[in-house]
C-alpha positions as MATLAB code, in Angstrom:
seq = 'XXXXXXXXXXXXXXXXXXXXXXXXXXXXXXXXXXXXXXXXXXXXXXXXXXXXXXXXXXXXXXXXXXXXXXXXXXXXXXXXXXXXXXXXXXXXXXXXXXXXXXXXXXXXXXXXXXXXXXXXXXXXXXXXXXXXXXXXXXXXXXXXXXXXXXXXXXXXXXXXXXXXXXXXXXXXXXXXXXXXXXXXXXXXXXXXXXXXXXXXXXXXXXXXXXXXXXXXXXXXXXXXXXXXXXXXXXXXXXXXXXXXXXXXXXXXXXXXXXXXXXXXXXXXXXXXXXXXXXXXXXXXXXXXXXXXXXXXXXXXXXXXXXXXXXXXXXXXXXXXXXXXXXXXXXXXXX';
ca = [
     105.309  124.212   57.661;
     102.519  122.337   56.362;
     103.131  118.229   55.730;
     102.415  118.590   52.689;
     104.841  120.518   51.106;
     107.642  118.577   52.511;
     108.665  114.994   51.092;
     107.201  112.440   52.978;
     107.947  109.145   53.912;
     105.530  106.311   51.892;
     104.625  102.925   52.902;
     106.058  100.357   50.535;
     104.716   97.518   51.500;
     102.649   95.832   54.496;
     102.935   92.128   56.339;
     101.402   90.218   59.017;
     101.701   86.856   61.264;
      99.885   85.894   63.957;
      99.726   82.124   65.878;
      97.927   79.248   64.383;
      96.503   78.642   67.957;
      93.483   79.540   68.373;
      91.835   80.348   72.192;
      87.694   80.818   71.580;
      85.593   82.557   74.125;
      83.663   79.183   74.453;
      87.568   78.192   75.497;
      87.983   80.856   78.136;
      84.448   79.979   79.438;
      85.503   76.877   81.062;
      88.014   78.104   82.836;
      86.466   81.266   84.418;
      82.744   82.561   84.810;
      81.971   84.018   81.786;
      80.220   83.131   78.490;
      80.575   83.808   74.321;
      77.469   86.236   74.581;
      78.975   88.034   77.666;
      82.683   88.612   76.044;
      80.683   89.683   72.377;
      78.321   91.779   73.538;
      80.977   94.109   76.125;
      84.427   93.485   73.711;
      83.236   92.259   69.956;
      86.060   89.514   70.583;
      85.279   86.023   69.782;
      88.595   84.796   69.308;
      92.161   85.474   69.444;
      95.381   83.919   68.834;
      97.750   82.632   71.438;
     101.627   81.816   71.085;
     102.532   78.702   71.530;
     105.034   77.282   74.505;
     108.303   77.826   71.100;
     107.006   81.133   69.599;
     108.543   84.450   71.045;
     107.096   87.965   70.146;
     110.635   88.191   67.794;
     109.284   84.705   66.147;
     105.976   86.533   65.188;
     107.752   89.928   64.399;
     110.838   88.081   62.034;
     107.984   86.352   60.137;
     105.595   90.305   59.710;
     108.505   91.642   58.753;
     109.345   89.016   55.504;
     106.202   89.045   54.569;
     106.558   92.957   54.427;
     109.605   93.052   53.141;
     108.107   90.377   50.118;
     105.109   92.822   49.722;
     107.406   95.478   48.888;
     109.460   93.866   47.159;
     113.170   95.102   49.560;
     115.507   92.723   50.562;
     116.711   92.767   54.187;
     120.307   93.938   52.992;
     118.424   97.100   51.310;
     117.285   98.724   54.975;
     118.797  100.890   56.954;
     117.602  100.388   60.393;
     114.363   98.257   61.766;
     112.213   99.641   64.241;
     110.258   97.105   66.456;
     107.078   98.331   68.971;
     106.534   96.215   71.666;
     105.728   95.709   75.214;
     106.148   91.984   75.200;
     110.270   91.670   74.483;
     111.555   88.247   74.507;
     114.574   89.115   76.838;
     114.285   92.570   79.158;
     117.348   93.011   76.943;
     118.924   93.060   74.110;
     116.176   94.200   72.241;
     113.891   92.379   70.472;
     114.976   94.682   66.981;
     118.374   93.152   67.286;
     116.934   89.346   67.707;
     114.998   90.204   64.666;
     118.357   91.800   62.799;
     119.864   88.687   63.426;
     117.137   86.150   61.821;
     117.224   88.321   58.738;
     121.193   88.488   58.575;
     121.772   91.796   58.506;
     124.422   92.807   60.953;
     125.228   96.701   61.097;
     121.854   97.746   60.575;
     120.736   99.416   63.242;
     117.817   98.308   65.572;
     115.965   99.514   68.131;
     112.556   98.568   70.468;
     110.278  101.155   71.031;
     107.475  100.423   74.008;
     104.468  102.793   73.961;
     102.798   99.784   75.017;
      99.364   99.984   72.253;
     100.225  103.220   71.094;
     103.870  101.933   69.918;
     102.993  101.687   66.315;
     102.540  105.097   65.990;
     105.489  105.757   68.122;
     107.697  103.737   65.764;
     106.021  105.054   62.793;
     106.835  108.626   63.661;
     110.213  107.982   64.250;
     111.067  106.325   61.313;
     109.232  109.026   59.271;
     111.330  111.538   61.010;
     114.256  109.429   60.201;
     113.648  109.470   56.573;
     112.529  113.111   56.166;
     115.618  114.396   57.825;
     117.414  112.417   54.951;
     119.203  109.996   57.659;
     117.689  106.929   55.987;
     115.927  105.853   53.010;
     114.004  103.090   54.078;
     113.473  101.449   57.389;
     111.639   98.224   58.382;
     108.950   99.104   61.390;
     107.008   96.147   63.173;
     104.667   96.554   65.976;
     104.716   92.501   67.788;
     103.707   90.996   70.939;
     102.802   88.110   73.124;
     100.295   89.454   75.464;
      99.347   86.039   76.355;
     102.224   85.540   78.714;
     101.083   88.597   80.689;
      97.472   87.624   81.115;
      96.147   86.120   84.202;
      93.722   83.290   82.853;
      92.243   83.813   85.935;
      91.115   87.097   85.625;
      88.013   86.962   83.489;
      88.318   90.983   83.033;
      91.621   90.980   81.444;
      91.957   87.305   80.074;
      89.293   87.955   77.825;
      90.788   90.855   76.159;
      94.490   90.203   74.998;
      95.964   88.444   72.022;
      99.244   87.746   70.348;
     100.441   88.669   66.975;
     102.536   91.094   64.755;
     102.073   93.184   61.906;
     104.801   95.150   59.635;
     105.434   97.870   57.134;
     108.666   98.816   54.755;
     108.820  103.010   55.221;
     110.517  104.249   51.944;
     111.639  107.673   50.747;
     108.375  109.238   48.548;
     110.926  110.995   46.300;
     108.347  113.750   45.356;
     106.926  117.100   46.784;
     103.490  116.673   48.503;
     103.039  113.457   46.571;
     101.355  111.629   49.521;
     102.817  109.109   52.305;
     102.963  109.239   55.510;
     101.273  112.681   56.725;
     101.054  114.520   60.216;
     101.578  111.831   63.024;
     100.776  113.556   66.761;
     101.645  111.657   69.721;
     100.576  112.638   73.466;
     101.501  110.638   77.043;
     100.081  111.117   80.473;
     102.201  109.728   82.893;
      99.808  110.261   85.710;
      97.640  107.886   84.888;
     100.347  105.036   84.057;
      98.366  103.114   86.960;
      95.094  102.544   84.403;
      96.970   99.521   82.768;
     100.134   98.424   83.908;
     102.173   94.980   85.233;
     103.639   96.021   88.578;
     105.785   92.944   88.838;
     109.099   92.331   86.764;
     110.907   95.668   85.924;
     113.826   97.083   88.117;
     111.517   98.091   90.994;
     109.784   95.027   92.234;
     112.147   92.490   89.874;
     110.935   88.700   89.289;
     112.723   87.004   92.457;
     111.339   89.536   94.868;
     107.358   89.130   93.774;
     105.043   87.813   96.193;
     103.720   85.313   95.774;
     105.820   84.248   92.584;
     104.417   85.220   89.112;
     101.833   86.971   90.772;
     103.074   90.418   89.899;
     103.531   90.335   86.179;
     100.416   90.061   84.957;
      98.469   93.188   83.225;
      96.256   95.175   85.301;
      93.419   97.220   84.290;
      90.947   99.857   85.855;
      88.230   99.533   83.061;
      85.712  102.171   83.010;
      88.234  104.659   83.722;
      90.291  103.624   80.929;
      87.279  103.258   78.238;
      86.438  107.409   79.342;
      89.889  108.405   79.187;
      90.570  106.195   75.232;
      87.317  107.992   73.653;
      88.263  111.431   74.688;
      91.980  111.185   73.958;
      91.368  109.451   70.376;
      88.626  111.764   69.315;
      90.996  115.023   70.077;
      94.341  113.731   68.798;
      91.964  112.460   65.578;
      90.499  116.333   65.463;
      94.125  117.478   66.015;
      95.664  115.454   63.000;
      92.746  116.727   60.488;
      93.081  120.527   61.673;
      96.942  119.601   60.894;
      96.179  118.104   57.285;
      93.757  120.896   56.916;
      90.978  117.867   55.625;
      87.420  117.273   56.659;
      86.096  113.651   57.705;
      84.590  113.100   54.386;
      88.319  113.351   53.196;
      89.230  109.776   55.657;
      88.091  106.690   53.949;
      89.301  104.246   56.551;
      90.059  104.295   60.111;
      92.333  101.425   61.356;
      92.780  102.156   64.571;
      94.039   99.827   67.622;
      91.685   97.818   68.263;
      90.706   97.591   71.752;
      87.661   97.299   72.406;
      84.634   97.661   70.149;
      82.614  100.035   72.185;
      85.505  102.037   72.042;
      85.353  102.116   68.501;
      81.522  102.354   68.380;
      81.759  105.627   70.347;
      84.548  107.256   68.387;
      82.340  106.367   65.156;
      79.707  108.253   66.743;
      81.698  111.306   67.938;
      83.628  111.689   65.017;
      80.982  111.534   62.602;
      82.535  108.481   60.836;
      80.395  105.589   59.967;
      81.897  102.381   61.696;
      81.490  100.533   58.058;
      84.941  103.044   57.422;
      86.403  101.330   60.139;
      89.097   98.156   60.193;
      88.502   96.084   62.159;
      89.522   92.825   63.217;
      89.294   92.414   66.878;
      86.441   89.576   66.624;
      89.491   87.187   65.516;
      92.070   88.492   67.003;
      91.616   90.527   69.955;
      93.745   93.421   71.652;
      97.293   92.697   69.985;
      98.801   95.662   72.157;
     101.720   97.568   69.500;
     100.894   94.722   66.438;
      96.698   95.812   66.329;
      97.373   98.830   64.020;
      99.824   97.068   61.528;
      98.148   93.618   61.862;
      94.736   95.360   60.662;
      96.081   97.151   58.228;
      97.969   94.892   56.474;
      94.547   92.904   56.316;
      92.939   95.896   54.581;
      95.604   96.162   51.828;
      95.886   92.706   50.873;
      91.795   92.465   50.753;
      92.040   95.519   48.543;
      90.225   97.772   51.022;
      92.871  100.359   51.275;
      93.632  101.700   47.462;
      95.820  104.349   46.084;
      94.673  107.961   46.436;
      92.710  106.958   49.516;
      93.020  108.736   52.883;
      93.606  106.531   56.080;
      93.697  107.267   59.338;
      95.863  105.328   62.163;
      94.940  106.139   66.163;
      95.814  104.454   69.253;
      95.568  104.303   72.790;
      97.608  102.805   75.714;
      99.204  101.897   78.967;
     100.963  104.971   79.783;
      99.363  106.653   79.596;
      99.895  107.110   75.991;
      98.057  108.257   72.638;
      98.554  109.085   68.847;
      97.274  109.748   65.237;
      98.045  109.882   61.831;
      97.167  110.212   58.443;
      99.072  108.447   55.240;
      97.570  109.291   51.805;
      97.850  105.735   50.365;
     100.014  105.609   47.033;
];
């Protein structure tokens, strides 16, 4: 059955947070071999934001998911469950949904983490659309948040240059009406034998924390580059053809991309394949660079508030990650 004759999940309102630290590429230049022009010209980043020694990834995903929650104008005691993305938990468990649940006071509620590493947002989102199509719940809290930071080996000028920390939000209500817009056709895809592109081999139940050698070294992110960037532009462009065959829409038909935001060649050449000018994209990875799970919701919260994104406009979400994984979507803004 086609999306659009079923009733569809709407976004009620979107929030953001990210650190007040801020790391420059001038910053990062003094302590490995590398340079502002260097990181610009092969990333777009020129900054990002970096938690502070008392923030946790819950911190920065309690404080997207107020300002959410404010946007939309829903109390905490008015959801039904909250969904949090993330790769970055504060504890390996509980999950960082329940530490959230807790700040906001709503016990009973159910939460849940989902990691899809950067393609978690969409892996949240569908679920929670799911939820509230099915008629399970009527309006669920979903936050993509993470500290990359503590995962980063500032040693590492490939990977150190690349990450940031931050969290974005949305409130998913019930739309209430047939084919009245929403949330449309989400598609999510994994590979699992490529979960060696980007990965941190250290800290999980096969090499655990005390057994790394030599300490530390093991949980930091590691990353096979070129073979990653081939692999993101062929992935995105198909699951982004897949979701408009689905919707039965043309490009013209997608007024904004926001779409994780990796790496701006990445972006450059699925402007190009697509057919999409990259002045329809969102982006934001100059200031705050790869925010894993939070890029999607952080950018697009930027693009409502600025009064980018309006009603009756078509916007399209896509990701790529450690996994490996990948999704799209499609929300007809209301």
């Amino acid at each position: 059955m086609n999306p659009a004759t079923k009733t569809r999940s709407v976004i009620l309102g979107t929030g953001s947070f990210a650190p007040e630290n801020i790391v420059t590429n001038e910053d990062i230049s003094r302590k490995v071999d590398t340079s502002d022009l260097w990181i610009r010209e092969r990333t777009g980043i020129r900054e990002r934001r970096v938690a502070s020694a008392g923030e946790s990834t819950s911190d920065l995903a309690l404080e997207a998911g107020r300002k959410a929650l404010g946007h939309a104008g829903i109390s905490p005691s008015d959801l039904d469950g909250i969904i949090v993305a993330t790769a970055t938990p504060d504890l390996t468990f509980p999950s960082t949904a329940c530490l959230v649940q807790g700040k906001l006071g709503i016990p009973g509620t159910f939460a849940f983490d989902v990691n899809a590493v950067c393609s978690g947002f969409m892996y949240a989102l569908k679920v929670a659309d799911s939820m509230i199509r099915s008629g399970q719940c009527e309006t669920l809290l979903v936050i993509g948040a993470e500290v990359m930071s503590r995962f980063v080996d500032w040693s590492d000028r490939s990977t150190c240059i690349l990450f940031g920390d931050g969290a974005g939000a949305v409130v998913l209500g019930k739309s209430g009406k047939e084919g009245s817009g929403g949330v449309g056709t989400v598609t999510l895809h994994a590979d699992g034998r490529y979960w060696d592109l980007i990965h941190v081999p250290g800290g999980g139940a096969k090499t655990p924390v005390e057994m790394e050698r030599p300490p530390g070294n093991a949980c930091t992110i590691r990353m096979k580059g070129s073979e990653t960037f081939r692999m993101a532009v062929r992935t995105l462009e198909e699951s982004v053809r897949e979701v408009l065959k689905e919707e039965g829409i043309g490009v013209n038909e997608v007024d904004w991309v926001v779409p994780h935001q990796a790496n701006i060649r990445i972006l450059e050449a699925l402007s190009e394949r697509l057919g999409i000018p990259l002045e329809r994209f969102v982006i934001n990875i100059d200031r705050y660079g790869n925010t894993s799970a939070a890029s999607i919701p952080m950018a697009l919260d930027e693009a409502v508030q600025d009064n980018r994104i309006r009603p009756g406009q078509g916007v399209l979400l896509t990701a790529f990650g450690s996994g490996v994984t990948w999704g799209s979507g499609f929300v007809k803004w209301t």
